[in-house]
Jmol script that loads the backbone (N, CA, C; Angstrom):
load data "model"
ATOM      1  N   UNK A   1      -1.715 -12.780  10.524  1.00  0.00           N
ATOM      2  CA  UNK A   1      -1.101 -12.288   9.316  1.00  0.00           C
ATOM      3  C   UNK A   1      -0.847 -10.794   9.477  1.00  0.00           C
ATOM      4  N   UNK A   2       0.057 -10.403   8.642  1.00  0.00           N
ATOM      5  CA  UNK A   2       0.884  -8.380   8.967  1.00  0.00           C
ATOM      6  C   UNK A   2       0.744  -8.437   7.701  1.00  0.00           C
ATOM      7  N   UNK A   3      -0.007  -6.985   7.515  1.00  0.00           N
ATOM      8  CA  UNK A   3      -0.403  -6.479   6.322  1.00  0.00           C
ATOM      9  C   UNK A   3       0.592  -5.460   6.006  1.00  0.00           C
ATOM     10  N   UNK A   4       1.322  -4.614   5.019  1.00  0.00           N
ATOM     11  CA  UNK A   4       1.776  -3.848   4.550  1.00  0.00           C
ATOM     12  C   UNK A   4       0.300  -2.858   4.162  1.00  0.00           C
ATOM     13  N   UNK A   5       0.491  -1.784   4.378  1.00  0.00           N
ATOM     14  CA  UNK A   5      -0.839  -0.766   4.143  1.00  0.00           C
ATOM     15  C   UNK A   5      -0.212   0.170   3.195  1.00  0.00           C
ATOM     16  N   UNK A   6      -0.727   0.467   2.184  1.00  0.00           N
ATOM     17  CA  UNK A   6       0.025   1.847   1.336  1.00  0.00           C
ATOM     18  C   UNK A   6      -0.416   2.957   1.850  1.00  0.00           C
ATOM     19  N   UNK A   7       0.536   4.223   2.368  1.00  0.00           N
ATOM     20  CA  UNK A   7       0.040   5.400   3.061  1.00  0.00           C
ATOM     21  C   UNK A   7       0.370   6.453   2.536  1.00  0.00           C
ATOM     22  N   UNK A   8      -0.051   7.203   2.456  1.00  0.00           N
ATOM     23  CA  UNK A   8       0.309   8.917   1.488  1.00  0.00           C
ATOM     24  C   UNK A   8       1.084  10.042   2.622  1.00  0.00           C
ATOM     25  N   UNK A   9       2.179  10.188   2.194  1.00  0.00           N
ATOM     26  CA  UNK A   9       3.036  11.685   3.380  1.00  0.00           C
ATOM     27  C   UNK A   9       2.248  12.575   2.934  1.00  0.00           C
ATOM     28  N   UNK A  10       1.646  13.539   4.483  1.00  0.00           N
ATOM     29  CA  UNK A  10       1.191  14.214   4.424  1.00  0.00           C
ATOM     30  C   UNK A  10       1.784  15.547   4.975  1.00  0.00           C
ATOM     31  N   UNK A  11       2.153  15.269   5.691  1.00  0.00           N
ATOM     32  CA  UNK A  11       3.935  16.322   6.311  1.00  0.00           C
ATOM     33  C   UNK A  11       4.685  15.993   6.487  1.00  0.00           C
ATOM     34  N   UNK A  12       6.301  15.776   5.994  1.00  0.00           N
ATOM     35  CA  UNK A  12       7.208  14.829   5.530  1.00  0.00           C
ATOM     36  C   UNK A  12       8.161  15.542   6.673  1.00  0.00           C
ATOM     37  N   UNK A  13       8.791  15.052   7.112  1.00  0.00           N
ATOM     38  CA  UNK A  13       9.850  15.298   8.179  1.00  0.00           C
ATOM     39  C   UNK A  13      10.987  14.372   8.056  1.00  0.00           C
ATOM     40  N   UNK A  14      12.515  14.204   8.454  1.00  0.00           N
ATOM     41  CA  UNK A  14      14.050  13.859   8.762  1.00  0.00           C
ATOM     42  C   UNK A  14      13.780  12.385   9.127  1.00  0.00           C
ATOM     43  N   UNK A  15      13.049  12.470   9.845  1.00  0.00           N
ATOM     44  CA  UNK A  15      12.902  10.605  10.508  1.00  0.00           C
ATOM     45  C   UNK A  15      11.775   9.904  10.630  1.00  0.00           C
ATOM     46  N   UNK A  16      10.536  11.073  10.682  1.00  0.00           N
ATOM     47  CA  UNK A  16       8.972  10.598  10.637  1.00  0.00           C
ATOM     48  C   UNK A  16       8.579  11.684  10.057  1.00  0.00           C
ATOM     49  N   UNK A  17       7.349  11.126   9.637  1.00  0.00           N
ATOM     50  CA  UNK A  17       6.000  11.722   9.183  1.00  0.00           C
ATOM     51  C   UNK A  17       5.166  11.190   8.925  1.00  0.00           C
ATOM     52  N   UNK A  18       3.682  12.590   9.402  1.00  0.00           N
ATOM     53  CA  UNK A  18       2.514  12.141   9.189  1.00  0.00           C
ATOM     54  C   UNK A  18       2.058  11.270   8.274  1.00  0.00           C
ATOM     55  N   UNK A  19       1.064  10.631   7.888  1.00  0.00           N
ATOM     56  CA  UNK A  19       0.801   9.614   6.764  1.00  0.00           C
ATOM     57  C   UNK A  19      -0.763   9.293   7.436  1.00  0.00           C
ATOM     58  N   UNK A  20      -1.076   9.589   5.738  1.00  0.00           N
ATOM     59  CA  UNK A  20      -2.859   9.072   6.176  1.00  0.00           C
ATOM     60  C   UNK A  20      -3.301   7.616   5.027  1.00  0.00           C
ATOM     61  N   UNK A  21      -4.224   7.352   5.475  1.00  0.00           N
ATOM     62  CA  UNK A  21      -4.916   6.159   4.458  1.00  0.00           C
ATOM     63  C   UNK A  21      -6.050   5.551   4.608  1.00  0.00           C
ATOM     64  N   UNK A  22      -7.020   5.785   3.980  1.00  0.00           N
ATOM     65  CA  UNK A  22      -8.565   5.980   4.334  1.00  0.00           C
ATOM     66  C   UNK A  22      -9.394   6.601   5.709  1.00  0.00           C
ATOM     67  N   UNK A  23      -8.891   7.815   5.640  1.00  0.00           N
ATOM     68  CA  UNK A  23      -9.121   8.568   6.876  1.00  0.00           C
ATOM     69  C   UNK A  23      -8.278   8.455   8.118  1.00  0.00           C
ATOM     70  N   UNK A  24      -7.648   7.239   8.138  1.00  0.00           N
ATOM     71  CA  UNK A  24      -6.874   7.369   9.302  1.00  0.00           C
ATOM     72  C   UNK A  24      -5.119   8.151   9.050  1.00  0.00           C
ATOM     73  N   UNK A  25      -4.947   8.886  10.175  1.00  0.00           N
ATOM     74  CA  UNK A  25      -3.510   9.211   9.865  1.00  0.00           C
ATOM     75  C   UNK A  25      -2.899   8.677  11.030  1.00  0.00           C
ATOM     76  N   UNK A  26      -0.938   8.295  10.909  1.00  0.00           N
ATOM     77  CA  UNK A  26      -0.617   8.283  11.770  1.00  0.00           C
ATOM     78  C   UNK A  26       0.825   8.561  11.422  1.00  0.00           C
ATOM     79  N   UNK A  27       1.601   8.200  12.761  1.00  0.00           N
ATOM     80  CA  UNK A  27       2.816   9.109  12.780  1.00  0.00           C
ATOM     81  C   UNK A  27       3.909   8.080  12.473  1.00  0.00           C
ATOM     82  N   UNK A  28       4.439   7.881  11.235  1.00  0.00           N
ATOM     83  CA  UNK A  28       5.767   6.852  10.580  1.00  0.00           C
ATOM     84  C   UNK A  28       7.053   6.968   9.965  1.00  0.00           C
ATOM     85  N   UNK A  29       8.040   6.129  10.621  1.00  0.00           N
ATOM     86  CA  UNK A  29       8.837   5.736  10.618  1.00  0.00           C
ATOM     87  C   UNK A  29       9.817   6.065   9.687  1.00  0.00           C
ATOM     88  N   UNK A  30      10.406   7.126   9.004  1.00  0.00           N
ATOM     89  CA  UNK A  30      11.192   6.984   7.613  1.00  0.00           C
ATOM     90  C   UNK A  30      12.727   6.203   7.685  1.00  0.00           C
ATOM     91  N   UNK A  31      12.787   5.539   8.770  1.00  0.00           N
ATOM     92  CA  UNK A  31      14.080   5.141   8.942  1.00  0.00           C
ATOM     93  C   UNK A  31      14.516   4.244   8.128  1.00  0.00           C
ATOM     94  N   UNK A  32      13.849   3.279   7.212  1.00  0.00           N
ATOM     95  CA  UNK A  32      14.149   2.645   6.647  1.00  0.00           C
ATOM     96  C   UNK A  32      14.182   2.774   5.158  1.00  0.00           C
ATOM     97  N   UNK A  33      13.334   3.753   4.772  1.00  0.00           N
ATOM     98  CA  UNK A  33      13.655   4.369   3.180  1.00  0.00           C
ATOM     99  C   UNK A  33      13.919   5.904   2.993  1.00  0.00           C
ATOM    100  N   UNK A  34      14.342   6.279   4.176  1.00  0.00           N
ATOM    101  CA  UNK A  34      15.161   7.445   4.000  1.00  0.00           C
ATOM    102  C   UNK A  34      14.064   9.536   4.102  1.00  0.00           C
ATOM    103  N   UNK A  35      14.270  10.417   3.949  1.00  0.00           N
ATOM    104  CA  UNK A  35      13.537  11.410   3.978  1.00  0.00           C
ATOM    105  C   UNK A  35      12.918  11.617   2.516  1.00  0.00           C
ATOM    106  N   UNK A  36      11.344  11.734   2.667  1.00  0.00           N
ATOM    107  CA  UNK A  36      10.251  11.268   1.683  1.00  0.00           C
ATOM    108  C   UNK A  36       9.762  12.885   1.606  1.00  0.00           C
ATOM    109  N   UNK A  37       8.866  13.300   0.513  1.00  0.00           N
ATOM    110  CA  UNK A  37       8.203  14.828   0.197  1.00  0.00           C
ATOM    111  C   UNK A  37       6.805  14.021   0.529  1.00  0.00           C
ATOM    112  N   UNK A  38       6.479  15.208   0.810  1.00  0.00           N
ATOM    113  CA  UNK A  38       4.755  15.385   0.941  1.00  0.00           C
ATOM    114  C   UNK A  38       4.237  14.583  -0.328  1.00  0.00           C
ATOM    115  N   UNK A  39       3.498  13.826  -0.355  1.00  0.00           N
ATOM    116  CA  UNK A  39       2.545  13.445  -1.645  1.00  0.00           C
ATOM    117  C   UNK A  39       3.113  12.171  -1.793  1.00  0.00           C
ATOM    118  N   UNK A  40       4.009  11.666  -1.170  1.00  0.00           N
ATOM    119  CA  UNK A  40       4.571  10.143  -1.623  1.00  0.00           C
ATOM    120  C   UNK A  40       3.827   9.247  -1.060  1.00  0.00           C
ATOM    121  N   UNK A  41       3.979   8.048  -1.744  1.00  0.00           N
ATOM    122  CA  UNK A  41       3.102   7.087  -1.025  1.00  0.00           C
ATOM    123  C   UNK A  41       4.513   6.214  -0.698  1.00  0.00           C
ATOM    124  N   UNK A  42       4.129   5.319   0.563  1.00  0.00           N
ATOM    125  CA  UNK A  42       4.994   4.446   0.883  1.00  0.00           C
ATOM    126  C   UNK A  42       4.480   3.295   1.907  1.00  0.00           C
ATOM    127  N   UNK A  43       4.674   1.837   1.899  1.00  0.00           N
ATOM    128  CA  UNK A  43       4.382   0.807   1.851  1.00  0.00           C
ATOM    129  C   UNK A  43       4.714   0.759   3.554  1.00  0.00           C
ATOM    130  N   UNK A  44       3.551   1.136   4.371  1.00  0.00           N
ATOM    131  CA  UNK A  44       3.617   0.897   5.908  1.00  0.00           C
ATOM    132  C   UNK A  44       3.094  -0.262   6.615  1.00  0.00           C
ATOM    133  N   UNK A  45       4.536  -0.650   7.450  1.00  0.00           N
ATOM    134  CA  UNK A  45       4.167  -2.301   8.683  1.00  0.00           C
ATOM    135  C   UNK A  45       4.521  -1.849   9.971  1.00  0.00           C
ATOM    136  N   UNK A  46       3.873  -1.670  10.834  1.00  0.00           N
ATOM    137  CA  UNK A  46       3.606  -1.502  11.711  1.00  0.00           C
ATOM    138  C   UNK A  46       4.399   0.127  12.282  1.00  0.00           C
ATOM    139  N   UNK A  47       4.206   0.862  11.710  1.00  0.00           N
ATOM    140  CA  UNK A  47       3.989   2.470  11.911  1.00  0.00           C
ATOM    141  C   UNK A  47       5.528   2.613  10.989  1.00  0.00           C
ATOM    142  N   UNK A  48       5.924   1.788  10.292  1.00  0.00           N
ATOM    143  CA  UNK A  48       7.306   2.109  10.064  1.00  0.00           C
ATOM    144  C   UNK A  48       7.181   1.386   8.450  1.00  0.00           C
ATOM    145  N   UNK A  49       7.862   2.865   7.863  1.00  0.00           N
ATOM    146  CA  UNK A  49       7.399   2.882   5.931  1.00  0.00           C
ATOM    147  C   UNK A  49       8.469   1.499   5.554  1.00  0.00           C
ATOM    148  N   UNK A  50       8.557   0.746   4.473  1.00  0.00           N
ATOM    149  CA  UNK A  50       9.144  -0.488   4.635  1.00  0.00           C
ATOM    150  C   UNK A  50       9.920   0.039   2.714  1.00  0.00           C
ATOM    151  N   UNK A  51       8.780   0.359   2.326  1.00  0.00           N
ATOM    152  CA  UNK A  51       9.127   0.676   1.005  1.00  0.00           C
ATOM    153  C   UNK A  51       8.769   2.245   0.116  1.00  0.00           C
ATOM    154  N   UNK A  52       8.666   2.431  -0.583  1.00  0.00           N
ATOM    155  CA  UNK A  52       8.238   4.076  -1.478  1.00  0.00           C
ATOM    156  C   UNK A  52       7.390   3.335  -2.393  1.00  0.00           C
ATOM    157  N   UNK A  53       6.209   3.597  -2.888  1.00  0.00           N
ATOM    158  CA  UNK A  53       5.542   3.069  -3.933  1.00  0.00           C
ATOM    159  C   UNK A  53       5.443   3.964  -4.875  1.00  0.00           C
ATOM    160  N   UNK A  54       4.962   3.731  -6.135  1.00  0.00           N
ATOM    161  CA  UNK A  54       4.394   4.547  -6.996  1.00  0.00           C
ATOM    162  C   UNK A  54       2.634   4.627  -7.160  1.00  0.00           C
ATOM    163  N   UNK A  55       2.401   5.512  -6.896  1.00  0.00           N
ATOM    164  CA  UNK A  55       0.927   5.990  -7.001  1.00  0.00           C
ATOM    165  C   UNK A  55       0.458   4.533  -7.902  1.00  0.00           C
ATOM    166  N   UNK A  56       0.514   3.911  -8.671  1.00  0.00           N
ATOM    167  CA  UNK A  56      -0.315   2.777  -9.130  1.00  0.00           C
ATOM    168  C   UNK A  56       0.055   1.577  -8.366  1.00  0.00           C
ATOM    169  N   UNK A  57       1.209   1.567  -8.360  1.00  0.00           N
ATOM    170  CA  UNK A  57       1.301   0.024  -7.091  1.00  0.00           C
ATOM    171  C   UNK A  57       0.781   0.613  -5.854  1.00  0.00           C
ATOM    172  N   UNK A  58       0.377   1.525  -5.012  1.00  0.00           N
ATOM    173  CA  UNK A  58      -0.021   1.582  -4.383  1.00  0.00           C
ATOM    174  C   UNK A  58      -1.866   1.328  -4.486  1.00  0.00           C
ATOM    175  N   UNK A  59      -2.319   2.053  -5.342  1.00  0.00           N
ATOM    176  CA  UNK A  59      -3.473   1.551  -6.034  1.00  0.00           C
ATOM    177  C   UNK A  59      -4.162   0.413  -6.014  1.00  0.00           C
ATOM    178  N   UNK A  60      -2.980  -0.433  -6.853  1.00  0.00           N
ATOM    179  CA  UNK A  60      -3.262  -1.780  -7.140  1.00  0.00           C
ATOM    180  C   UNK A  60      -3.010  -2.976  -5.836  1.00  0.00           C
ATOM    181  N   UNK A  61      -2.447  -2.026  -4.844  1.00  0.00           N
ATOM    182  CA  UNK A  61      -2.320  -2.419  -3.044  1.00  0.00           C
ATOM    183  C   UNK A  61      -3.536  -2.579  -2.704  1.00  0.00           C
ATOM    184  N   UNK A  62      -4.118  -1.670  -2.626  1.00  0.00           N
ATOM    185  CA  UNK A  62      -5.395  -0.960  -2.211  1.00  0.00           C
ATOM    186  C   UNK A  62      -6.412  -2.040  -2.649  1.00  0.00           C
ATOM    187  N   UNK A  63      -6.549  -2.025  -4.200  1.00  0.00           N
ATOM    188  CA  UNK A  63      -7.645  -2.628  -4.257  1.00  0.00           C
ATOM    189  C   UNK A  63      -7.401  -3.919  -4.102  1.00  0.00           C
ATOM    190  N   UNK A  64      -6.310  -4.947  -3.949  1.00  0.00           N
ATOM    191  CA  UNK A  64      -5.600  -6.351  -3.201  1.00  0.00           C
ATOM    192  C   UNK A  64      -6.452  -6.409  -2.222  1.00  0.00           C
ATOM    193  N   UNK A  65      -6.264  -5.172  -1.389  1.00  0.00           N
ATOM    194  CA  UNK A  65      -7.008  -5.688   0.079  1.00  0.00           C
ATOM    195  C   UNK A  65      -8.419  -5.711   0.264  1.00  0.00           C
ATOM    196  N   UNK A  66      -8.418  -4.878  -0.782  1.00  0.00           N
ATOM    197  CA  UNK A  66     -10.651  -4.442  -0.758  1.00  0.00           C
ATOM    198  C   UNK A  66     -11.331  -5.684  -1.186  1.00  0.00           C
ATOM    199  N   UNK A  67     -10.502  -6.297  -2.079  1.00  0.00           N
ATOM    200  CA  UNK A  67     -10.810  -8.105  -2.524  1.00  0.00           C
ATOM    201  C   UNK A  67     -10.436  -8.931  -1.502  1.00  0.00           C
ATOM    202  N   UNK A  68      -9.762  -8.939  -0.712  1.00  0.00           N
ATOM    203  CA  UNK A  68      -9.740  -9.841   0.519  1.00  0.00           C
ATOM    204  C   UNK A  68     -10.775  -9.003   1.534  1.00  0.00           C
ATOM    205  N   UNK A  69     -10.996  -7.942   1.620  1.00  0.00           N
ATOM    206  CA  UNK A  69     -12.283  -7.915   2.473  1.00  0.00           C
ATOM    207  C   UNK A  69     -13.622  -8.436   1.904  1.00  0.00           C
ATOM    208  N   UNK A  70     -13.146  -8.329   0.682  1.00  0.00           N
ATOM    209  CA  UNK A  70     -14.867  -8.917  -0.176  1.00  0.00           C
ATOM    210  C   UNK A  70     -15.311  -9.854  -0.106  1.00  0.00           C
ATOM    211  N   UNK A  71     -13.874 -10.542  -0.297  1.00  0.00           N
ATOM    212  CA  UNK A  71     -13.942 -12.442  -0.149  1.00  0.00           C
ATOM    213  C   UNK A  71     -14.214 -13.219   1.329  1.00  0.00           C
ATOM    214  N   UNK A  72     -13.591 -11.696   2.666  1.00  0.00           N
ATOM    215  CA  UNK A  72     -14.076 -12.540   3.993  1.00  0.00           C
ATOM    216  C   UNK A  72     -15.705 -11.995   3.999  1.00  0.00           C
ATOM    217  N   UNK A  73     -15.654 -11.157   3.397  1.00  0.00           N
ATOM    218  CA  UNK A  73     -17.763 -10.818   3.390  1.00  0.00           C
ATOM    219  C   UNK A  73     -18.264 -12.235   2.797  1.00  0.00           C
ATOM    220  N   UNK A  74     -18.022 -12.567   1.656  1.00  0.00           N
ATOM    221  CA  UNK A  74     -18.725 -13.825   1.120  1.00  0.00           C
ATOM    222  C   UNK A  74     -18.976 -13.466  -0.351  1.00  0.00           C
ATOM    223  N   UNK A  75     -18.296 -12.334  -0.628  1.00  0.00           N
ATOM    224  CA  UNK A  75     -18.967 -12.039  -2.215  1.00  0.00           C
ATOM    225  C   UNK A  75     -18.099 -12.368  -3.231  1.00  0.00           C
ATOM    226  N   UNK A  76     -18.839 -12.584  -4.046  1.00  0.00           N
ATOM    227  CA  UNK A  76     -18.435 -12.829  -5.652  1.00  0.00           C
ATOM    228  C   UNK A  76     -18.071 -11.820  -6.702  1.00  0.00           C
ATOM    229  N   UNK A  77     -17.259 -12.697  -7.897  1.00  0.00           N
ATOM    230  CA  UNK A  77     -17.237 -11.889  -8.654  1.00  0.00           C
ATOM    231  C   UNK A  77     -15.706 -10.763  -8.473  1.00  0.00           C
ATOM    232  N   UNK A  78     -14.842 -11.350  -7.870  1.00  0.00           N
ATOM    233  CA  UNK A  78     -13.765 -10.786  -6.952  1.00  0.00           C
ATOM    234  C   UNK A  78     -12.625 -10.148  -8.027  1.00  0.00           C
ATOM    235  N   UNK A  79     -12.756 -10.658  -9.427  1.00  0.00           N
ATOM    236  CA  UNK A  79     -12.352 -10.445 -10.403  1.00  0.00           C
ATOM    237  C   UNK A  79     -11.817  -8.625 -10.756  1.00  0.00           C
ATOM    238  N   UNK A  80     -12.693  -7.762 -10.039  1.00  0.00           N
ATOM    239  CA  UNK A  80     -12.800  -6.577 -10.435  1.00  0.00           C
ATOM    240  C   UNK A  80     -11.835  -6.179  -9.443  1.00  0.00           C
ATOM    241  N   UNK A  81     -11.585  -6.223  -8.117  1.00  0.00           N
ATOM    242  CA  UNK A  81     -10.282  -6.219  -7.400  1.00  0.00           C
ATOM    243  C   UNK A  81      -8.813  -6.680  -7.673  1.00  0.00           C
ATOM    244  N   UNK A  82      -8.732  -7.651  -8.796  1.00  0.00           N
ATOM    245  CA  UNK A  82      -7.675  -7.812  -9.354  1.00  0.00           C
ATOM    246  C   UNK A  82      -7.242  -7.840 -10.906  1.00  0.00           C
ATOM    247  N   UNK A  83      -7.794  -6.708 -11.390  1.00  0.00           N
ATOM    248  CA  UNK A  83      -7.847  -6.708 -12.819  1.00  0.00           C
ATOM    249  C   UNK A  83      -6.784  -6.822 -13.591  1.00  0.00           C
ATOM    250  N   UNK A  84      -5.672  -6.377 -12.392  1.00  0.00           N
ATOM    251  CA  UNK A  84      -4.101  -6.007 -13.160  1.00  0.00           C
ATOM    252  C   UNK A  84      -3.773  -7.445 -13.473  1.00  0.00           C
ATOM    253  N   UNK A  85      -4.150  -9.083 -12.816  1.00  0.00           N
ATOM    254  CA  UNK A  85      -3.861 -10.100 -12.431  1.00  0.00           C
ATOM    255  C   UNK A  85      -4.859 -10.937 -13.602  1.00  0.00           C
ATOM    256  N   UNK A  86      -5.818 -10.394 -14.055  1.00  0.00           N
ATOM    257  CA  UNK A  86      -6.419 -10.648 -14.617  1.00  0.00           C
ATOM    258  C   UNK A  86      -6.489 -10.998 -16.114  1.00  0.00           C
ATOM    259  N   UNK A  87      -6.047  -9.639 -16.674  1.00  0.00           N
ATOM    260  CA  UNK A  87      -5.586  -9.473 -17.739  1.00  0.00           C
ATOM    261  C   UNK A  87      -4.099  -9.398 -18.090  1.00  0.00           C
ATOM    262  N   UNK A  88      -3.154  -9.965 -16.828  1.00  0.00           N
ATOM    263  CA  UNK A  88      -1.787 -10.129 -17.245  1.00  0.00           C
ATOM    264  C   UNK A  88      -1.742 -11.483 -17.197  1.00  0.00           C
ATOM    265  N   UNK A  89      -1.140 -12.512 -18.130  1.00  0.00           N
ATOM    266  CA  UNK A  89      -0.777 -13.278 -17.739  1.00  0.00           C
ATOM    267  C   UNK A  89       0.447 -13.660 -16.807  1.00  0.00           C
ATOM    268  N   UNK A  90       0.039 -15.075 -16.132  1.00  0.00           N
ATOM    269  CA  UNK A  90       1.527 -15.212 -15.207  1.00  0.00           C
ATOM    270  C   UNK A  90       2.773 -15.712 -15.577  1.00  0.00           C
ATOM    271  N   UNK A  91       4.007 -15.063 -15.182  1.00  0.00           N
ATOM    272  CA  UNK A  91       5.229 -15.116 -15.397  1.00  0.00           C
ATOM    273  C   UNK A  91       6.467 -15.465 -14.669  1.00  0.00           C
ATOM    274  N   UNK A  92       6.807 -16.501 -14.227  1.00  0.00           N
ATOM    275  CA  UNK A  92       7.655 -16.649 -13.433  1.00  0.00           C
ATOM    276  C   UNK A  92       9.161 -15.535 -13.290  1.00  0.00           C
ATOM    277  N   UNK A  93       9.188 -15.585 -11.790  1.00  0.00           N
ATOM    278  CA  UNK A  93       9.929 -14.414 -11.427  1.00  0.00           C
ATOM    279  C   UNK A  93      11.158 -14.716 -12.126  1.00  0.00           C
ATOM    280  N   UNK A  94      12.461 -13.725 -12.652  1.00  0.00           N
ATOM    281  CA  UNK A  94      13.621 -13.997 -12.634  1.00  0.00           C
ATOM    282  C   UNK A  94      14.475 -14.413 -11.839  1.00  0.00           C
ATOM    283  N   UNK A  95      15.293 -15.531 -12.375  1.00  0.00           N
ATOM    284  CA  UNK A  95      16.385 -16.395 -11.434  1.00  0.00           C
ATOM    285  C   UNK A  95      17.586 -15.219 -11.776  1.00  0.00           C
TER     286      UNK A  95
END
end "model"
wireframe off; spacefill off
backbone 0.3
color backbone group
């Protein structure tokens, strides 16, 4: 499985830039959503940004995955990793 990772520009450059995300930084791709400012977050697959997020969907990225690490640990209670899912009910997408 290929994860999408949400990553924060940390020195924004023409075609790449730096980008960190839980301590790790690395060097990505803007070719596909164009030249980004420092402080953006944007939706990285395999060193190359795919999308621009907003500081809460990126968030709500974040804690997606911290509940699938919880759930391959064995723990319960997984509820608190998806709160947004929780308290929204579901809605089928628009046709």
């Amino acid at each position: 499985m290929c994860l999408g990772i949400p990553m924060r520009i940390l020195e924004d450059g023409e075609w790449v830039a730096s980008c960190a995300a839980d301590g790790v930084q690395r060097r990505v791709s803007l070719a596909l959503v164009g030249p980004q400012d420092a402080g953006t977050w944007v939706l990285v697959h395999k060193d190359t940004a795919r999308e621009v997020l907003t500081e809460d969907d990126a968030h709500k990225i974040n804690q997606a995955l911290q509940g699938v690490a919880a759930a391959l640990r064995g723990e319960s209670g997984l509820s608190r990793y998806f709160e947004d899912l929780v308290t929204t009910p579901p809605r089928a997408p628009e046709h």
